[in-house]
KEKE-3310 file (N, C-alpha, C; in steps of 0.2 Angstrom, whole numbers, plus 5000, padded with zeros to 4 digits):
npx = (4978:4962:4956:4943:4944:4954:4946:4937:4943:4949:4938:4932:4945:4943:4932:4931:4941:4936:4924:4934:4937:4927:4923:4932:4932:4921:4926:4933:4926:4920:4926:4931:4920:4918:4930:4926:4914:4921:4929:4920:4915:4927:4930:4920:4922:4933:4930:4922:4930:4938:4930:4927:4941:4942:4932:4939:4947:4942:4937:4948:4954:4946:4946:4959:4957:4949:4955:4966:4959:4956:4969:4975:4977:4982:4998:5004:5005:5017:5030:5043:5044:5048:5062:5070:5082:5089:5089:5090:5087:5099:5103:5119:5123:5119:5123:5122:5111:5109:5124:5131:5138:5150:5158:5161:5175:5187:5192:5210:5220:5235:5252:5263)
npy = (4765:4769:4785:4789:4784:4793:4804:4803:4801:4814:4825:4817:4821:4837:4837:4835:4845:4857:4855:4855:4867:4874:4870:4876:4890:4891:4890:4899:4910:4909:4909:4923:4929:4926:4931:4945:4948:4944:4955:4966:4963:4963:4978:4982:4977:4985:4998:4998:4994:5006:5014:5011:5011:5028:5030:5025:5035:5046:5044:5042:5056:5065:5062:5068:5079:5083:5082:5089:5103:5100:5101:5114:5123:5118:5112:5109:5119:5125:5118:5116:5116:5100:5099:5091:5093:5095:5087:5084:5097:5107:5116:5125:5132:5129:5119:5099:5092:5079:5073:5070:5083:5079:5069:5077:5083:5096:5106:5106:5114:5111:5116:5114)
npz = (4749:4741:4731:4736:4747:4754:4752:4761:4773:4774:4774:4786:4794:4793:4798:4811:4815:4812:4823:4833:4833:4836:4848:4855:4852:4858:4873:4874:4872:4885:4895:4892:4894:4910:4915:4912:4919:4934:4933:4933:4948:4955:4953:4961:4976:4974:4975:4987:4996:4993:5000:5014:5019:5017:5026:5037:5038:5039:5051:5059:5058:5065:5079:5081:5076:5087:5097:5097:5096:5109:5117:5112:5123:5131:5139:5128:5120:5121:5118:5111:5091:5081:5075:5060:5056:5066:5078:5093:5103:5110:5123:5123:5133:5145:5161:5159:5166:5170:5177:5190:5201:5207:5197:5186:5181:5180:5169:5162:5154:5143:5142:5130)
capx = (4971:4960:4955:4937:4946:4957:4944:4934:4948:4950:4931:4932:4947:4940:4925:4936:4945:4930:4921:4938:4940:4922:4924:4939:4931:4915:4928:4936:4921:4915:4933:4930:4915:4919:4934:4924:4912:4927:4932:4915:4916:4932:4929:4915:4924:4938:4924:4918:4937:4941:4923:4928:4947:4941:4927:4942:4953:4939:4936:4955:4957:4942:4949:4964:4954:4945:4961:4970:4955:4955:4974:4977:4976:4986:5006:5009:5008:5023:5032:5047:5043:5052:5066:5073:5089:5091:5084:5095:5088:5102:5107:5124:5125:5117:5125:5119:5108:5111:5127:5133:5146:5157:5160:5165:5182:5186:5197:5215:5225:5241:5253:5271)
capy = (4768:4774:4790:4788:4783:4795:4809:4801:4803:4821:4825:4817:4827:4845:4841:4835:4851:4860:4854:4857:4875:4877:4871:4882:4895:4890:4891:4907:4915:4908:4913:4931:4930:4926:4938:4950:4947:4946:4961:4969:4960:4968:4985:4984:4977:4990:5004:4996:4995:5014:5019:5009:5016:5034:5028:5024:5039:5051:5043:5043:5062:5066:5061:5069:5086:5085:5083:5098:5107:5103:5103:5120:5129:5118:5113:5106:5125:5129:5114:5119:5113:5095:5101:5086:5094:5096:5082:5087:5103:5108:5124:5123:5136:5125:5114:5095:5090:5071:5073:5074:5089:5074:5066:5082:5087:5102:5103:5109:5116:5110:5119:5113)
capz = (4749:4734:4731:4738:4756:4755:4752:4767:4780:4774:4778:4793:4798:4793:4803:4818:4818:4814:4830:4839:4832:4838:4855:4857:4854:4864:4879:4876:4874:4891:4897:4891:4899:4916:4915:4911:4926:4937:4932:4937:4955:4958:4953:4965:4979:4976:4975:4995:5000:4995:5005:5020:5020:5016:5032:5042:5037:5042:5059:5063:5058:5070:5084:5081:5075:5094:5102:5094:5098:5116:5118:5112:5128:5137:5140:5121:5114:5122:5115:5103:5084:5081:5067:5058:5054:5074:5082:5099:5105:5115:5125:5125:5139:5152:5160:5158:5172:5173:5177:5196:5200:5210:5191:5182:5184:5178:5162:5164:5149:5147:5137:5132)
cpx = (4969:4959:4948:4939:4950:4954:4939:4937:4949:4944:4931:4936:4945:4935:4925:4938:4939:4925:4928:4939:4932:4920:4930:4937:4925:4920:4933:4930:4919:4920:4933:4923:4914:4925:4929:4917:4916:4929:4927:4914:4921:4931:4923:4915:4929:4937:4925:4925:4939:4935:4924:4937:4947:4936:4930:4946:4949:4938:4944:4955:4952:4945:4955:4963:4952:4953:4967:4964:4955:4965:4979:4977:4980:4993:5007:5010:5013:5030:5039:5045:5049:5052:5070:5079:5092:5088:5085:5093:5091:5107:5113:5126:5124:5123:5123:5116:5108:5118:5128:5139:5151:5161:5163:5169:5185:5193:5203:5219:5232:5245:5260:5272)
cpy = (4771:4780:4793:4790:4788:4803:4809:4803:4810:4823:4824:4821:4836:4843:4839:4840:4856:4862:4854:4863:4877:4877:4874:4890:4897:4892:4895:4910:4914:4911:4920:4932:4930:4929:4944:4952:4950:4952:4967:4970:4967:4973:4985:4983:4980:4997:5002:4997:5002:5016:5016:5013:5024:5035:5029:5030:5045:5049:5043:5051:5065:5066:5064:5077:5090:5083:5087:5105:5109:5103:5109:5124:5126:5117:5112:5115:5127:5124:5118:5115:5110:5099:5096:5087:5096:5094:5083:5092:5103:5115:5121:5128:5134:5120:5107:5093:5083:5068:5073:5080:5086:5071:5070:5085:5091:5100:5107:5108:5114:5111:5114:5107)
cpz = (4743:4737:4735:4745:4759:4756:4760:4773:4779:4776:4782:4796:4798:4796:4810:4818:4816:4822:4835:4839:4837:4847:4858:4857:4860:4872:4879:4875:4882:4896:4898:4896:4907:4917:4915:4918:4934:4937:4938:4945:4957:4956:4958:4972:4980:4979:4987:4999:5002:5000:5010:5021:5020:5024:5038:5043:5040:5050:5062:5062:5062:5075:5085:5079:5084:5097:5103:5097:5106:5118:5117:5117:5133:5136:5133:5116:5116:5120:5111:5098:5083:5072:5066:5057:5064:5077:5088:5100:5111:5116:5129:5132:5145:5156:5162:5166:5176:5176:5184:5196:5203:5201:5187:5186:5177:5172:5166:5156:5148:5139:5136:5125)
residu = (UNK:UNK:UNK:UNK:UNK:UNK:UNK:UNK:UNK:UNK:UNK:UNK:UNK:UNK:UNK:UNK:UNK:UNK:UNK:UNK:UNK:UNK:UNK:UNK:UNK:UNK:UNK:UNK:UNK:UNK:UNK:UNK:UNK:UNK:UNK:UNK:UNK:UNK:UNK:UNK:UNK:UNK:UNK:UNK:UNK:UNK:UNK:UNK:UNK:UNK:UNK:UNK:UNK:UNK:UNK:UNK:UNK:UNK:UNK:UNK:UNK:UNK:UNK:UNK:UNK:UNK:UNK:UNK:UNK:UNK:UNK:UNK:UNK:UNK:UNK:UNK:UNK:UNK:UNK:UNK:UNK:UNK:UNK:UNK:UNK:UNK:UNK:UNK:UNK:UNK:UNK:UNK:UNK:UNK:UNK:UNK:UNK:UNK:UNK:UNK:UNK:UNK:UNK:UNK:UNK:UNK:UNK:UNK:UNK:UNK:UNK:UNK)
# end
């Protein structure tokens, strides 16, 4: 190749990767751009998500406000407070009531 041909093909390749740097960034910027779109979307979608679960969360504690209101006056205020470390409230003085008294035989001590 002369020198002529060889500067020719070099021209052509700088203005081949020229026009491929330039469509490279033509498609990140468009990239960046509909990212960034996107982004908008969903923040505007999460926005309507939290306003419809805040929507829901109010209308569940309502119902649950008017059923405390009208159930204070009847049998649950006498309820004993469920205690996690004593899931069992049991009075050991009674004696079980599911039991028949034919079933229960009486203990006997036995020494020796």
């Amino acid at each position: 190749m002369s020198l002529r041909e060889l500067k020719s093909v070099e021209s052509k390749l700088e203005k081949s990767i020229a026009k491929i740097r330039a469509r490279k960034n033509e498609l990140l910027y468009a990239e960046v751009e509909y990212m960034q779109k996107r982004e908008v979307e969903l923040q505007s979608d999460n926005m309507y998500l939290r306003s419809k679960v805040a929507e829901n969360e109010r209308g569940q504690q309502q119902p649950v406000l008017n059923m405390m209101e009208a159930t204070s006056t009847s049998e649950y205020d006498h309820l004993v407070p469920y205690d996690s470390r004593n899931f069992l409230q049991v009075n050991i003085m009674q004696q079980p009531q599911h039991y028949s008294h034919e079933l229960q035989a009486p203990t006997t001590l036995q020494l020796g």
